[in-house]
N, C-alpha and C positions, 0 to 999 in steps of 0.2 A: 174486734179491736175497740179498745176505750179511750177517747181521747178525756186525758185530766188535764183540768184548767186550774193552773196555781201558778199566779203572778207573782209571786216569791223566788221561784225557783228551786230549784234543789241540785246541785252539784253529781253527778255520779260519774264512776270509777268506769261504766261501760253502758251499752242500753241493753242487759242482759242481768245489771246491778239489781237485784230485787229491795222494794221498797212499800211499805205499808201506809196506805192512804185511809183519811175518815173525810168522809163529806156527803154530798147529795149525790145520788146516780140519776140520772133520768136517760131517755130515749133520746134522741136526737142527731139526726144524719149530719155528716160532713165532712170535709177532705180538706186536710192540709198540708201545705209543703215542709217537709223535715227534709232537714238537713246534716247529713254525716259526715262522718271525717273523708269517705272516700268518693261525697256529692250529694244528690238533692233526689228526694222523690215525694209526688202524689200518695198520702195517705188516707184510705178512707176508714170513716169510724161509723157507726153507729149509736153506741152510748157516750154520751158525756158527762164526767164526776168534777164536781166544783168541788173541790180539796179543799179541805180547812185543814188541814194538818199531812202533810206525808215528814217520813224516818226512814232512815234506814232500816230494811228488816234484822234483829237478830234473832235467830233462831234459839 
């Protein structure tokens, strides 16, 4: 799992909406709480990508 860090945001259609990100990758453990439409859960990640830019993918 990758957690991406973009204080912007980005809107999507579902969490299944695929989207194309540019930015840093690096390593770095952590868990956060996400929240869905049907409740909340403990996410754990290991890499982290500082987004400078995500889109939506078109293929």
């Amino acid at each position: 799992m990758v957690l991406v860090d973009y204080p912007e945001g980005i809107e999507l259609v579902s969490l299944s909406t695929p989207v194309w990100v540019s930015g840093h990758l690096y390593a770095e453990e952590s868990i956060e709480n996400v929240s869905y439409a049907d409740g909340a859960s403990n996410v754990e990640s290991v890499y982290t990508l500082t987004a400078s830019e995500v889109e939506l993918y078109q293929p």
